[in-house]
C-alpha positions as CSV (number, residue, x, y, z in Angstrom):
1,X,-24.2,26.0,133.3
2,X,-26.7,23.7,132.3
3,X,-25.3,20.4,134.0
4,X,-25.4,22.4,137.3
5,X,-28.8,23.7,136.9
6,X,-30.4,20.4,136.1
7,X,-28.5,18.6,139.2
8,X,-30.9,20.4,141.7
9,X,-34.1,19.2,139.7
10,X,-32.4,15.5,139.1
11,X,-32.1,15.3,142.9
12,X,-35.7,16.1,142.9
13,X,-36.8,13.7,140.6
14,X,-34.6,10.7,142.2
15,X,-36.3,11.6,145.3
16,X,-40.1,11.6,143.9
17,X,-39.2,8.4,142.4
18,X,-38.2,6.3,144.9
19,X,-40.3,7.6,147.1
20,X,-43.4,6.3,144.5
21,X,-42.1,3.0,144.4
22,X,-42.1,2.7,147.7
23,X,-44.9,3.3,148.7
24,X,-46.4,1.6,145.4
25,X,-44.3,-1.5,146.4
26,X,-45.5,-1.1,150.5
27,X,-48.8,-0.4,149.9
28,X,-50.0,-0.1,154.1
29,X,-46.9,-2.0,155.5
30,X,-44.5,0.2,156.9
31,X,-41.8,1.4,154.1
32,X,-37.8,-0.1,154.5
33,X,-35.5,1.4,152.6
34,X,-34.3,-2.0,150.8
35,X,-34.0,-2.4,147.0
36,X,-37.9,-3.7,146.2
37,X,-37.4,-6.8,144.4
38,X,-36.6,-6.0,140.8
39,X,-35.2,-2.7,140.9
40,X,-32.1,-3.2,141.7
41,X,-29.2,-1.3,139.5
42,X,-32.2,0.4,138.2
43,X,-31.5,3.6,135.8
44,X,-33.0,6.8,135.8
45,X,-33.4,8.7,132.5
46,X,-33.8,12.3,132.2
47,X,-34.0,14.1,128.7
48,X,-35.0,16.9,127.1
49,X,-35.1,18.9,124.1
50,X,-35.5,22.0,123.5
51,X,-36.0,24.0,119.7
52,X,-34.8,27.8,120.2
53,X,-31.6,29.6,119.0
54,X,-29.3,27.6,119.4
55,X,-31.9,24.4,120.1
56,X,-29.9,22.1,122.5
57,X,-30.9,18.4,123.7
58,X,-29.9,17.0,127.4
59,X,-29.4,13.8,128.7
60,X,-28.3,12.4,132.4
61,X,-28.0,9.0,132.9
62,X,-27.9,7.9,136.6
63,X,-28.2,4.5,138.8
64,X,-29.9,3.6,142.1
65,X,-27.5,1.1,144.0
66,X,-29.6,1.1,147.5
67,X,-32.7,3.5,146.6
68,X,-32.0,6.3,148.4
69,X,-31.7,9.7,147.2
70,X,-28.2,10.3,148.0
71,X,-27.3,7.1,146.4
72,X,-27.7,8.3,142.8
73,X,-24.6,7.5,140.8
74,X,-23.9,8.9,137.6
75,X,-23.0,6.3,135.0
76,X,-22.1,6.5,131.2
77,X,-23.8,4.3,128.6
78,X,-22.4,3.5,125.1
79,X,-24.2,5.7,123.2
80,X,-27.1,8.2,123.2
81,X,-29.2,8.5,119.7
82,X,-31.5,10.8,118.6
83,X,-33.8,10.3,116.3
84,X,-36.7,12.0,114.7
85,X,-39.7,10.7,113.0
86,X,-39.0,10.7,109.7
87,X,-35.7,8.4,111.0
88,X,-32.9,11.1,110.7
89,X,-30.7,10.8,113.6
90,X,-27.7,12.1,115.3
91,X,-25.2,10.8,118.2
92,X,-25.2,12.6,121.5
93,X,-21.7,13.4,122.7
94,X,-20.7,12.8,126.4
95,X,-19.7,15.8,128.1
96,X,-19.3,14.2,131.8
97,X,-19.9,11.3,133.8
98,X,-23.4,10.2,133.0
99,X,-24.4,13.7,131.3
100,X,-25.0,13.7,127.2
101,X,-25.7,17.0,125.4
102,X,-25.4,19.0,122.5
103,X,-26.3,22.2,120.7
104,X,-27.9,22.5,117.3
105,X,-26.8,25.6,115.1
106,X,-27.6,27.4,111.7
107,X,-26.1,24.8,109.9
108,X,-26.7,21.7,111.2
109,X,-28.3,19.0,108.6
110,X,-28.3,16.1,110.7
111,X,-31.6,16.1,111.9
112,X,-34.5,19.2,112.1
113,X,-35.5,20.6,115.1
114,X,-39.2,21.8,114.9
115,X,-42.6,22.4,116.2
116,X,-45.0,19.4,115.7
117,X,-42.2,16.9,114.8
118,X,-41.6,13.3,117.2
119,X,-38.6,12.7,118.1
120,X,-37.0,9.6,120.5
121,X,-34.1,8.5,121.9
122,X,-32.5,5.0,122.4
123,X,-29.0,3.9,124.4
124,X,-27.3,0.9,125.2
125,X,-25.2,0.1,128.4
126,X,-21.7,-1.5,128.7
127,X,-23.4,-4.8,130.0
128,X,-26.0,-5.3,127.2
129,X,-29.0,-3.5,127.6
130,X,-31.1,-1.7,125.4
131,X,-33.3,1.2,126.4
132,X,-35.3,3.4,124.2
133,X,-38.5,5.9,124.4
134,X,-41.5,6.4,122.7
135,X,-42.0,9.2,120.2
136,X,-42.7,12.7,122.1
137,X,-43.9,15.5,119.7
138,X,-42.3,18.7,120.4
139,X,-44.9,21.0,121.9
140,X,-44.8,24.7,121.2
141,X,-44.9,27.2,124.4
142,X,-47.1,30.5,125.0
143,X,-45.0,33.6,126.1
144,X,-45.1,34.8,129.5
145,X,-47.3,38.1,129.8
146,X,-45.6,39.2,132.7
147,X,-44.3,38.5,136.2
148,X,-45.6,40.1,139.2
149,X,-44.6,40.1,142.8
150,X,-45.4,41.4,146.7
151,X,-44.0,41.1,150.3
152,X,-46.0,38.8,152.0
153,X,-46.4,37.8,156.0
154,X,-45.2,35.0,157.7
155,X,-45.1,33.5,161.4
156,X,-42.1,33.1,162.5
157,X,-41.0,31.4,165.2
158,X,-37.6,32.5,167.7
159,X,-35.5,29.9,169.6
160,X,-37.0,30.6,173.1
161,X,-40.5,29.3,171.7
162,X,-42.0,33.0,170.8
163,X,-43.8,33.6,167.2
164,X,-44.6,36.8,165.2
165,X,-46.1,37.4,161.7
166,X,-44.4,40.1,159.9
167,X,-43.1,40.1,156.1
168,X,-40.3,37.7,155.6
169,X,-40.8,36.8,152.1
170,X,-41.5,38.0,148.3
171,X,-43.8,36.4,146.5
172,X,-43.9,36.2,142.6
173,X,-46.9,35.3,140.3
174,X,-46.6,34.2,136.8
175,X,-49.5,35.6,134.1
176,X,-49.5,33.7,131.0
177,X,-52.2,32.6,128.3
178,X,-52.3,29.0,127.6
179,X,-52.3,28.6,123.9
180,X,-48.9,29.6,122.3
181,X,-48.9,32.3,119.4
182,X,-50.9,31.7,116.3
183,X,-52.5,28.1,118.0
184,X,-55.7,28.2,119.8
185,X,-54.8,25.0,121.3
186,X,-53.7,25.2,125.4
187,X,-51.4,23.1,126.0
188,X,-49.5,22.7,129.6
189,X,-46.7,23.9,131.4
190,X,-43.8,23.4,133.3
191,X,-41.5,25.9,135.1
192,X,-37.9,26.4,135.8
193,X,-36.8,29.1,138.5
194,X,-33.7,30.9,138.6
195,X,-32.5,34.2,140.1
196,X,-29.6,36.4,139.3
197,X,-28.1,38.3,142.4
198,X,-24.9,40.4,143.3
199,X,-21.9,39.9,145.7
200,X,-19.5,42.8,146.6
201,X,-16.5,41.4,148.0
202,X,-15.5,43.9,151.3
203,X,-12.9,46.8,149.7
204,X,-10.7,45.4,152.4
205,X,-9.5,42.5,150.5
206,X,-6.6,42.3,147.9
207,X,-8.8,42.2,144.8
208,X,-12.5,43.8,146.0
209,X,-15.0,42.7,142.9
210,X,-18.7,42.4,142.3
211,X,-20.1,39.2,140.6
212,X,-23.2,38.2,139.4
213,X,-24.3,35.0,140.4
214,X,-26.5,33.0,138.7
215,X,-28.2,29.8,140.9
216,X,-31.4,27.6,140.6
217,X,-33.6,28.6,143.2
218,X,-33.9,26.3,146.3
219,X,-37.4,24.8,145.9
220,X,-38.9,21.1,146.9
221,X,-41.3,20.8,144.4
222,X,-42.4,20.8,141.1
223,X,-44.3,23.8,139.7
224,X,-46.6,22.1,136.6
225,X,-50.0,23.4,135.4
226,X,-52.9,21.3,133.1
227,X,-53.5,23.9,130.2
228,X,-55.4,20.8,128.6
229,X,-58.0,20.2,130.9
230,X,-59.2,23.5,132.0
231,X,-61.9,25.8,130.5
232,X,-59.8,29.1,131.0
233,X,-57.2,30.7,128.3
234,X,-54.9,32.1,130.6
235,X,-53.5,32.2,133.9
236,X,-53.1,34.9,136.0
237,X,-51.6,36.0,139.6
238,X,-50.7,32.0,140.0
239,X,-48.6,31.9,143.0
240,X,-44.9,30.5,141.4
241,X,-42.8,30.9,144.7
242,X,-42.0,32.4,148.0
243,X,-38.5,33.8,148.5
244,X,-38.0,35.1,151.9
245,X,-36.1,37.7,152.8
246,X,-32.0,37.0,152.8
247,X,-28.4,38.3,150.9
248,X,-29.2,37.5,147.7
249,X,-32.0,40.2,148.0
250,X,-29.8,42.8,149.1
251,X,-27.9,44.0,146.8
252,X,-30.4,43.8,143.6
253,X,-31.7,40.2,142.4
254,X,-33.6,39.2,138.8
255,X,-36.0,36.7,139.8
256,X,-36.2,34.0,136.4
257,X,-39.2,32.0,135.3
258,X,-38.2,30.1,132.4
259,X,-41.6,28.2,131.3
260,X,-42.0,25.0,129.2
261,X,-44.2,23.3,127.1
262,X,-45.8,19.7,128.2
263,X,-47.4,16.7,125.6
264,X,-49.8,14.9,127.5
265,X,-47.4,12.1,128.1
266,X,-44.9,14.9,130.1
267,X,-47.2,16.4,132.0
268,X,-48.5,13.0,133.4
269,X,-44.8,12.3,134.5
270,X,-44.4,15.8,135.9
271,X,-47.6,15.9,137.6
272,X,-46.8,12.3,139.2
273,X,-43.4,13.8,140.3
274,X,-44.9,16.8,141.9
275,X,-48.0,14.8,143.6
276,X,-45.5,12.4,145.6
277,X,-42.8,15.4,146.7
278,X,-46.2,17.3,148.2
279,X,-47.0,14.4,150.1
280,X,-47.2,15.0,153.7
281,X,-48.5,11.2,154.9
282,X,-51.6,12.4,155.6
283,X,-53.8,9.2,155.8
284,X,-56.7,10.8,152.9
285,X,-54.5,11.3,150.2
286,X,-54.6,9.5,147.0
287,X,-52.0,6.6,147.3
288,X,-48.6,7.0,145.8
289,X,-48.4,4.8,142.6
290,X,-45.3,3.5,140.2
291,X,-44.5,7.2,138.4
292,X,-44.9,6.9,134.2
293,X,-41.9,6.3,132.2
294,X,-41.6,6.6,128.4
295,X,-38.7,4.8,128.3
296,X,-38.4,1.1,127.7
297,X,-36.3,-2.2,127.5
298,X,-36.0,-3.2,123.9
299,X,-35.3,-7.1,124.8
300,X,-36.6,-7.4,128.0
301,X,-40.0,-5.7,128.7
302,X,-40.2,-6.5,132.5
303,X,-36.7,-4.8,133.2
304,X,-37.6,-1.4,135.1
305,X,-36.2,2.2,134.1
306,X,-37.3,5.4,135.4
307,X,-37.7,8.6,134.1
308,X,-38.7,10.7,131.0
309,X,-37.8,11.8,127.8
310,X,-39.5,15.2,126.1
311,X,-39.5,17.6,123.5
312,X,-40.1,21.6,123.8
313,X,-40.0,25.2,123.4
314,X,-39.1,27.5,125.9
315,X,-39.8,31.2,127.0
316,X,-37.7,32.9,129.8
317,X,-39.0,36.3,131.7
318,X,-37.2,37.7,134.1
319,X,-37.9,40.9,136.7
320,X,-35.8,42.7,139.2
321,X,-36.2,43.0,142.5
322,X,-34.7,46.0,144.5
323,X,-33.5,45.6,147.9
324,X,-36.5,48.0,149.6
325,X,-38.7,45.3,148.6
326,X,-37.2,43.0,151.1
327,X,-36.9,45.3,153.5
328,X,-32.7,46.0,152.8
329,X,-31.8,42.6,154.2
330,X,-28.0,42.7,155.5
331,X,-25.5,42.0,152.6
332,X,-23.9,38.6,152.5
333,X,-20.2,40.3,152.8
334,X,-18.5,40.6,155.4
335,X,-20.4,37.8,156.8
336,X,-21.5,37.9,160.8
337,X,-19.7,36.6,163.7
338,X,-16.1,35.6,164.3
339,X,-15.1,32.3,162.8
340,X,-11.5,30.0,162.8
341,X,-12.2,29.5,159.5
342,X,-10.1,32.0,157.4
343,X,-12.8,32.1,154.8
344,X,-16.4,31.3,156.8
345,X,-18.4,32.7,153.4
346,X,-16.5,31.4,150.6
347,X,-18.5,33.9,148.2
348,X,-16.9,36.8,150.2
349,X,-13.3,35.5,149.5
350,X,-13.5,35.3,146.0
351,X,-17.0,35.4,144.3
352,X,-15.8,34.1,141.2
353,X,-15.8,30.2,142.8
354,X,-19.6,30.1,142.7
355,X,-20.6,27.3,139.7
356,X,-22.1,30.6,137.6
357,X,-20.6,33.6,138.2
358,X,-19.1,37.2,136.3
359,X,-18.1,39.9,136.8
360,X,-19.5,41.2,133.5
361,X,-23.1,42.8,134.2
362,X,-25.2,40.7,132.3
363,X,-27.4,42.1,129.0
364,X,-30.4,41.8,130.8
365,X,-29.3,43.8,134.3
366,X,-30.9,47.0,133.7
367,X,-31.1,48.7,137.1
């Protein structure tokens, strides 16, 4: 479940990355989409850690081979260490091509997992390189107060040219304060969106069921917010995301916010990330610029790496969503239209094949 969810943000990422360099490397000139000089075989270096119950650490390890998005390769290293600050450490086991993860129980004793501790991580490739990260404290999280949410109006715009505005979308807001319990330090955030929605497979087929499906929302950006630098304790009605109107509304949907702490160090990265994939080329902005890394070469310090390494809590709030609010959009089964394709919605022929799916109602469904 993990691996999947963290694909979608990766991809993200990859893209905010490249697109930094270049446009760091291009400056004015127009931007070709060959390797800069230097960059070539380059590896991107996402990690994080997170302290709850269980804590669990994760790690994916990709390549660029002709900087372009879709060009990301997944590639396996020798060995992923992590360490903490007072030098306790503990191997990372490969669980796929170019992902690294584990889970921390009750009883481990290889290394502690707590609030306020440093921790870093360092790998070596199969031809010779060394790569480590600076220490990143693990930052504590506020809870979320509660999520909120509204139809909202949007122009749309039909085929033969024609526009309305009418609703077409829900809007949710997070409220939050800044400073996690006990702490009257702010610190900032980072979110992670996720819904939960049903499919009813048509009684017409040999084994009818209803899953719950459980997918990253589709977003292009990076939802971050500076805690640090701002006088107020709390944030409230911040606009979090627009979901317009489709299936996954119709039959019931728990909309997800699961919200992180950042160090200083982390929200720089993530801020970086989200400036560059809000870019529109508008000739005003501030310049694109090489995005921070906390990750190093340990032999050679003008090799390049990208990507980030950090350490967290996390706190997940979730609210549901009833079909009226989206104005009963049609259900995605049976799906519209004639097709030659015996199965033109794969989720109405068995809903089980989506990545995260049951049909066990989940603890949390309470409608």
């Amino acid at each position: 479940m993990k691996i999947i969810f963290r694909n979608k943000i990766n991809t993200l990422i990859n893209s905010a990355l490249i697109l930094g360099v270049l446009s760091f490397s291009t400056c004015l000139d127009p931007i070709e989409l060959d390797i800069p000089e230097g960059y070539d075989n380059t590896l991107v270096i996402q990690g994080v850690l997170v302290k709850g119950n269980p804590s669990t650490f994760q790690l994916t390890v990709s390549r660029l081979f002709d900087f372009t998005p879709e060009s990301v390769e997944r590639v396996n290293v020798r060995e992923v260490i992590l360490t903490d600050e007072e030098n306790n450490s503990v191997e990372i086991e490969r669980t796929g091509t170019g992902f690294y993860e584990t889970t921390f129980g009750p009883d481990n004793t290889d290394i502690d997992i707590e609030v306020g501790k440093s921790y870093k991580i360092n790998f070596s490739t199969f031809d010779g390189r060394s790569f480590e990260s600076h220490f990143e404290p693990l930052v504590d999280v506020p809870e979320i107060d509660t999520i909120t949410f509204e139809p909202i109006s949007k122009e749309l715009v039909f085929a033969d040219g024609t526009t309305t505005v009418q609703d077409s979308a829900v809007r949710f807001y997070v409220n939050t304060p800044l400073a996690p319990a006990n702490s009257e330090e702010s610190v900032s955030l980072l979110w992670n969106l996720r819904e939960t929605f049903i499919v009813s497979q048509p009684r017409s087929f040999t084994d009818p069921k209803v899953c719950y499906i459980t997918e990253n929302l589709e977003v292009t950006s990076v939802k971050v917010f500076d805690g640090v630098n701002t006088s107020a304790s709390r944030i409230d009605q911040l606009a979090i995301h627009d979901h317009d109107f489709n299936a996954r509304l119709a039959e019931g949907n728990y909309f997800e916010i699961i919200q992180y702490g950042l160090s200083p160090g982390a929200f720089n990265y993530w801020e970086q990330i989200s400036e560059v994939l809000d870019r529109d080329g508008n000739m005003f902005e501030t310049p694109a610029g090489r995005i921070s890394t906390n990750f190093f070469n340990t032999v050679d310090s003008t090799a390049q790496v990208f990507g980030y390494f950090y350490a967290t809590t996390s706190d997940t709030s979730r609210v549901f969503v009833a079909p009226e609010v989206a104005r009963n959009p049609r259900t995605l089964c049976p799906p519209l239209g004639m097709s030659d394709n015996p199965c033109p919605e794969p989720l109405c022929c068995d809903c089980l094949d989506a990545p995260i799916s049951t049909v066990v109602r989940p603890s949390f469904w309470r409608q």
